[in-house]
C-alpha positions as CSV (number, residue, x, y, z in Angstrom):
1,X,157.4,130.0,136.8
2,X,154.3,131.6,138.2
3,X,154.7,132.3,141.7
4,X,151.6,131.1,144.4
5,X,149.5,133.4,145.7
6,X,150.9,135.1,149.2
7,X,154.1,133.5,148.3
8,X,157.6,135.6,148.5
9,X,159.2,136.9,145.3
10,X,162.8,135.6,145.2
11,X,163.5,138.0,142.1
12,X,163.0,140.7,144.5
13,X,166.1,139.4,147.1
14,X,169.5,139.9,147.2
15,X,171.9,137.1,146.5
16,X,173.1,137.3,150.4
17,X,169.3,136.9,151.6
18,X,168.9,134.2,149.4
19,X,171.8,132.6,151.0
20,X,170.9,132.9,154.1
21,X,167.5,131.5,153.4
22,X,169.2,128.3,151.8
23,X,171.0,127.8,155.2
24,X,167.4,128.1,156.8
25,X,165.3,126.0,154.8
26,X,168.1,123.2,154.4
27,X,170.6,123.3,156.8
28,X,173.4,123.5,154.2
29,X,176.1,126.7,153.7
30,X,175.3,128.7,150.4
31,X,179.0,130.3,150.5
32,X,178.8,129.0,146.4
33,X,179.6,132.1,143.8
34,X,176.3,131.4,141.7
35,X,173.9,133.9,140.3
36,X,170.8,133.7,141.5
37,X,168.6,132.0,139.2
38,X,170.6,128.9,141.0
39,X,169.4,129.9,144.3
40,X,166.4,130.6,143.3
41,X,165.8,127.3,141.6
42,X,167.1,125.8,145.1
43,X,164.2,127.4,147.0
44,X,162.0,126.4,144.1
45,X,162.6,123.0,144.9
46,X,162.3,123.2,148.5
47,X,159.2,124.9,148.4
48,X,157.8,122.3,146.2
49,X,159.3,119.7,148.9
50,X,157.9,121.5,152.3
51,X,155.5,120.4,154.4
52,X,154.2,121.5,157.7
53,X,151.0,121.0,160.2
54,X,148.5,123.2,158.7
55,X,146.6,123.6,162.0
56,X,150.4,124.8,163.5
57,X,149.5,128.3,161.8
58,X,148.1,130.9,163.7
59,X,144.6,131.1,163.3
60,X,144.8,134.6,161.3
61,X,146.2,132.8,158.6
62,X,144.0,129.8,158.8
63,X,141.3,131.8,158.2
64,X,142.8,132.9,155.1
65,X,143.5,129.9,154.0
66,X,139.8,129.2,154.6
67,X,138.0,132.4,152.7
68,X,140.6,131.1,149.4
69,X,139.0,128.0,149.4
70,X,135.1,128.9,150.7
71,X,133.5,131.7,149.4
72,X,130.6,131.1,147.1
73,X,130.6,134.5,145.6
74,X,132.2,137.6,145.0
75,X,131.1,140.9,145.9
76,X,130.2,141.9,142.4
77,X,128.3,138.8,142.8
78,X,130.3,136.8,140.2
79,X,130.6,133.4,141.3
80,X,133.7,131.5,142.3
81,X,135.1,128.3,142.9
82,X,134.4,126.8,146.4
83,X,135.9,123.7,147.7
84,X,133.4,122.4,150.8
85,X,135.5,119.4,150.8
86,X,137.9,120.6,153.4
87,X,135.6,120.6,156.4
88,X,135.9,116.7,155.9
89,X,139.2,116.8,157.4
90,X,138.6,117.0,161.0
91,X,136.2,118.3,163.6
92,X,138.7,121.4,164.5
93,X,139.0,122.3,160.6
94,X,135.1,122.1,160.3
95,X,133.9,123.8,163.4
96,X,136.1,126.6,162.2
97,X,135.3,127.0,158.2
98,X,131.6,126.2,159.1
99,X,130.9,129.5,159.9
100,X,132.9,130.5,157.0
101,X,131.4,128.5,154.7
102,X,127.3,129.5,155.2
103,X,128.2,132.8,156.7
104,X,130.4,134.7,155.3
105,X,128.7,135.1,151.5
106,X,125.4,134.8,150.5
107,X,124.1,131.9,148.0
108,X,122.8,132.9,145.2
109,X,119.7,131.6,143.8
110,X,118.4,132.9,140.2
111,X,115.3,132.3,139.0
112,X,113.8,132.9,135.4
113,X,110.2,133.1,134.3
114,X,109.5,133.2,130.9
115,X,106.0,132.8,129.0
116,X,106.7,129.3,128.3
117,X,109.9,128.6,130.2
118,X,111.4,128.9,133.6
119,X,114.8,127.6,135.0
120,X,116.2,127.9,138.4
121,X,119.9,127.7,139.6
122,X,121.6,127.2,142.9
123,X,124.9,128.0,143.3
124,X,127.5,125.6,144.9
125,X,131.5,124.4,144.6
126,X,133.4,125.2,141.8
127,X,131.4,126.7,139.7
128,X,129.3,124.1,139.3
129,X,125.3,124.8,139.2
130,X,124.8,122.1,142.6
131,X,120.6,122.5,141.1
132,X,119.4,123.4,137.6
133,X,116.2,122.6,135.9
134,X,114.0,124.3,132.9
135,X,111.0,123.3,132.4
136,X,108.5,124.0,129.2
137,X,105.3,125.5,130.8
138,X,101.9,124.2,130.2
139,X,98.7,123.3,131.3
140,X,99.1,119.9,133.6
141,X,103.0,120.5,134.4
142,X,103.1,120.2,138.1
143,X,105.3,123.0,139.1
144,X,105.7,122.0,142.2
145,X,107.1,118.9,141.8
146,X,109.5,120.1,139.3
147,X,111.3,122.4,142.1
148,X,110.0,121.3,145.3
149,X,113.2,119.4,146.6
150,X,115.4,122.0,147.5
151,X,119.7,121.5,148.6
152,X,119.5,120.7,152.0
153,X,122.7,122.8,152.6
154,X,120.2,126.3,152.0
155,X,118.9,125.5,155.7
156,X,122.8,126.0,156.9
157,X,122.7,129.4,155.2
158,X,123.3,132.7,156.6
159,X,122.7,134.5,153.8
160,X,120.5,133.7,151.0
161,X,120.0,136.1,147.9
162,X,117.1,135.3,145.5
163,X,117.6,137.1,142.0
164,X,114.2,136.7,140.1
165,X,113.9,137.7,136.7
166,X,110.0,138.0,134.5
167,X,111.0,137.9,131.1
168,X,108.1,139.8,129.0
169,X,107.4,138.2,125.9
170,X,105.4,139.0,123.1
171,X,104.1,137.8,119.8
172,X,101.7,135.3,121.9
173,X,98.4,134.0,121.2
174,X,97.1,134.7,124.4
175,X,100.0,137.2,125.9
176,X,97.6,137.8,129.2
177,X,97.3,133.9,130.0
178,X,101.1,133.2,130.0
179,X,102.0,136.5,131.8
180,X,99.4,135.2,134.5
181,X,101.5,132.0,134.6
182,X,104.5,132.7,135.0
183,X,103.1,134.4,138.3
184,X,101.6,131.3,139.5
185,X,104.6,129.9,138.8
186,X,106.2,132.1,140.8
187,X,104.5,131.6,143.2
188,X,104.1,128.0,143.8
189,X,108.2,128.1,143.5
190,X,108.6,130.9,146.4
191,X,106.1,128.6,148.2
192,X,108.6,125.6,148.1
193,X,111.4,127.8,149.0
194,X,109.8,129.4,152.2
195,X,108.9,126.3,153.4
196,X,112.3,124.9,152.7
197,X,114.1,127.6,155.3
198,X,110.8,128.0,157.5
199,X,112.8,126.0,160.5
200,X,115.7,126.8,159.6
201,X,117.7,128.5,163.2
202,X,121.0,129.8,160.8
203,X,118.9,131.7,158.7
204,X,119.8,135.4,159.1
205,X,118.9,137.1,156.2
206,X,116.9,136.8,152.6
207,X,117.6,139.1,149.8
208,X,114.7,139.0,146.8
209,X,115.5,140.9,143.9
210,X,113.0,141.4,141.4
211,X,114.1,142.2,137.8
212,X,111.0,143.2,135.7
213,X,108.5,143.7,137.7
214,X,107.8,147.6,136.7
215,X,105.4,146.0,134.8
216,X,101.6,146.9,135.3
217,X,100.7,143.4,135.7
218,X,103.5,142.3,137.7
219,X,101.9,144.9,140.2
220,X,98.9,143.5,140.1
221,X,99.5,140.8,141.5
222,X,103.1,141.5,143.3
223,X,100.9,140.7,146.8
224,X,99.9,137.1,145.6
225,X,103.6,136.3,144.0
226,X,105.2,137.6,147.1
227,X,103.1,136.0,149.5
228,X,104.8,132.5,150.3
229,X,107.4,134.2,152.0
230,X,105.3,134.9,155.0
231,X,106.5,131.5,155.6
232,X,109.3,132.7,157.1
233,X,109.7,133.5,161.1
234,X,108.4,136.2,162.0
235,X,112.0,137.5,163.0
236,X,112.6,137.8,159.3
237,X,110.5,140.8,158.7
238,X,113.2,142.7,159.8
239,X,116.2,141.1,157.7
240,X,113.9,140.6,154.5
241,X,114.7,143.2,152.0
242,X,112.5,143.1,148.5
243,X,114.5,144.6,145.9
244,X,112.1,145.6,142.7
245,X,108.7,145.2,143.6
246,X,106.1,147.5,144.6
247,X,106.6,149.4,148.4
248,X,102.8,148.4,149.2
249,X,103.0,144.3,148.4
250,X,106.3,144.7,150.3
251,X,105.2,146.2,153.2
252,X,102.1,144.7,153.8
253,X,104.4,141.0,153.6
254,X,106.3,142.3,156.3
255,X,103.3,143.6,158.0
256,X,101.6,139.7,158.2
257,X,105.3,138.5,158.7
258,X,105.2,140.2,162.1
259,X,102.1,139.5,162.9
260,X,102.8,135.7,163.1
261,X,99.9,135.2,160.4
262,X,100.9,131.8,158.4
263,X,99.8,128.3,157.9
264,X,101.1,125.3,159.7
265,X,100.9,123.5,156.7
266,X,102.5,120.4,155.7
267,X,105.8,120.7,153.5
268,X,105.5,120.2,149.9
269,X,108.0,117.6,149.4
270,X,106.4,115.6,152.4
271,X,103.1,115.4,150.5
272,X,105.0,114.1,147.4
273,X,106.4,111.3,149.8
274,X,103.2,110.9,150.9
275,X,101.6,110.7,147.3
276,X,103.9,108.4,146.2
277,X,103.5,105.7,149.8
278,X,100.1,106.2,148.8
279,X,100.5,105.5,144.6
280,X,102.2,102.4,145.7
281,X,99.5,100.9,147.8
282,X,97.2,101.7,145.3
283,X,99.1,99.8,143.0
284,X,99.1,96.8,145.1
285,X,94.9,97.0,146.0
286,X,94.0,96.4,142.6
287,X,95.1,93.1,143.4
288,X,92.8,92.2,146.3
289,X,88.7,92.4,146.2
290,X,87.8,94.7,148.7
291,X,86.1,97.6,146.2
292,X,85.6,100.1,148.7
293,X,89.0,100.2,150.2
294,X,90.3,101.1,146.8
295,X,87.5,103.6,145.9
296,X,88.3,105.8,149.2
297,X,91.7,105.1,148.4
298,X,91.5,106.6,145.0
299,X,89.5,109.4,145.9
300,X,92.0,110.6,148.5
301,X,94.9,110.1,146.1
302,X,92.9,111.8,143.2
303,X,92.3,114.8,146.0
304,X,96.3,115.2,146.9
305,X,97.3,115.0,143.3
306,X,94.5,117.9,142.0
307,X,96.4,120.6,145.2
308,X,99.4,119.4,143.8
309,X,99.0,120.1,140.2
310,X,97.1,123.3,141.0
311,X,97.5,126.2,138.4
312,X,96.2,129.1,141.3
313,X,98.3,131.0,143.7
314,X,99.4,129.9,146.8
315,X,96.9,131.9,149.0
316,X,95.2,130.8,152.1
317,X,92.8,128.7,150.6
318,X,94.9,126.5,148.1
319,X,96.9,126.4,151.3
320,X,93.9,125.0,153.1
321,X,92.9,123.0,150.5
322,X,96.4,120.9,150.5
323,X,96.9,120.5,153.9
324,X,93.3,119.4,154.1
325,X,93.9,116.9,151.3
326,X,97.2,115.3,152.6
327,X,95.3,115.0,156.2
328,X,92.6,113.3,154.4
329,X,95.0,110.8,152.5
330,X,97.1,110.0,156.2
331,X,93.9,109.6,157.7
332,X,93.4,106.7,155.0
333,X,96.4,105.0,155.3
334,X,96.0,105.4,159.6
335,X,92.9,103.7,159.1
336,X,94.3,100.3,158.5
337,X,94.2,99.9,154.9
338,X,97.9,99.6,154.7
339,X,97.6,96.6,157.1
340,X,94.1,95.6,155.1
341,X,96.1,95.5,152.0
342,X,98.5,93.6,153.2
343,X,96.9,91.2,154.8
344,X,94.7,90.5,151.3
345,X,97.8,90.5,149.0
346,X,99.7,88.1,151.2
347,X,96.7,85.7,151.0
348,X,96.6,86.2,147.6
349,X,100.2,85.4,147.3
350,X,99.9,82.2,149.6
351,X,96.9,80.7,147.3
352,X,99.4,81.7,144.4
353,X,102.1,79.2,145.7
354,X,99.4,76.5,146.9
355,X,98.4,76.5,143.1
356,X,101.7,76.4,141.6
357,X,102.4,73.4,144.0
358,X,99.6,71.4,142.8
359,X,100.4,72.2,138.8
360,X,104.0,70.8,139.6
């Protein structure tokens, strides 16, 4: 039988300490002449049949308990299974593995960009991939839509290490066009990720690791890819570490990280909420007469959807430029064309019914 983890090898007693631990365990005298494999199959059995009130151990061993079943990685950075489950089982178990749980390890987060392909993975419970996509690149795919929803559960993280990897690929038509963007892409995804942990207060420390970028154009443009992650509270600069990329992109991010330089802009995955509130009513003005009201309408959605879709870096002024957009389109709907529209479809819909009355 393969003996538990932490659990006490009976091959290694004597027949007179098995014995006595028979007594213990059951209450019963073990004066029987038996060899042990009999005793031992008796404390088999009653380990098998033992309970006890797990929160009756001392909190040392709780905690041990706790690391078995909640670490997301191992130090070689090999992942392992994690069971997240158990903070479910009362408010004393989960105030003390929570800090176990986000603080302890970091999540990993590994990141692939290829000429035509890039995939993302976060790391959860049992080695199960808790967000994967891959996504064939080309010229209208909306990057950030593809990753822009990140786990909620990265905001609750202590410790977050980003493993980025720019495949170099050759044999291309135009070898110069995808290198540029896989960049953007890159980019746009850092962009979603810093604005993700931007207000998050667990956050203690970011790890980026760049594999590949010893490449002449990766340094290049290593300030524009790395940019986003001025996002990040200015407290950061001193917990950031860039693993891989160029000393000067790296040090003049943490330069503007201190300096509190970054845009108030709206999140990314709130514009997508607000794109698709906004699709929706357009759907329902093409029902009702009022031209106008679906022209601006149009135009403001058409506006969101082109910052959205965009294939240039996330810099200041594509920053600009979406904020500015998804203003524009709240602004719209403020303006009381959602109750315009309304109003007009529910008249519509009332001289509907008065007409299928008379036909009846």
């Amino acid at each position: 039988m393969t003996k538990m983890k932490f659990s006490l090898d009976y091959h290694d007693c004597t027949t007179a300490q098995l014995q006595h631990f028979i007594k213990t365990r059951t209450g019963q005298s073990a004066k029987w002449k038996q060899k042990k494999p009999f005793y031992i199959s008796i404390l088999r059995q009653a380990d098998r049949d033992a309970t006890f009130r797990f929160l009756d151990l001392a909190p040392e061993l709780r905690n041990l308990v706790y690391r078995e079943l909640l670490t997301w990685t191992h130090e070689d950075g090999a992942n392992t299974a994690c069971y997240p489950q158990i903070l479910a089982a009362s408010k004393q178990v989960h105030s003390e593995t929570e800090s176990i749980l986000y603080g302890d390890t970091p999540l990993q987060i590994r990141l692939a960009f290829g000429a035509r392909r890039i995939s993302g993975e976060v790391y959860g419970s049992s080695h199960v991939v808790v967000k994967e996509k891959t996504h064939s690149l080309g010229t209208t795919l909306d990057l950030r839509a593809a990753f822009g929803d990140w786990p909620s559960h990265l905001r609750r993280m202590q410790h977050i290490h980003v493993k980025a990897r720019f495949v170099s690929q050759v044999n291309q038509l135009n070898p110069q066009a995808y290198v540029q963007t896989s960049f953007v892409t890159a980019n746009h995804i850092f962009y979603t990720l810093a604005s993700h942990l931007s207000d998050s207060n667990k956050l203690k420390k970011v790890t980026l690791e760049i594999e590949g970028g010893d490449t002449v154009e990766f340094k290049e443009s290593a300030s524009k890819i790395l940019s986003p992650f001025a996002k990040l509270d200015s407290a950061m600069s001193t917990t950031l570490v860039i693993k891989g990329a160029p000393a000067e992109a790296t040090e003049a991010l943490l330069q503007r990280m201190q300096s509190g330089d970054k845009q108030q802009t709206p999140a990314v995955k709130d514009c997508k909420q607000l794109l698709v509130k906004a699709l929706n009513l357009q759907a329902a003005a093409a029902y009702v007469s009022n031209t106008r009201s679906r022209d601006v309408l149009a135009e403001r959605v058409s506006q969101l959807q082109t910052a959205l879709a965009s294939r240039e870096y996330m810099d200041d002024y594509l920053v600009r430029v979406l904020a500015d957009a998804a203003a524009a389109l709240q602004l719209t709907l403020d303006q009381g064309l959602l109750a315009e529209v309304k109003g007009q479809v529910k008249t519509k819909i009332a001289t509907l019914q008065q007409m299928e009355e008379f036909l009846a």
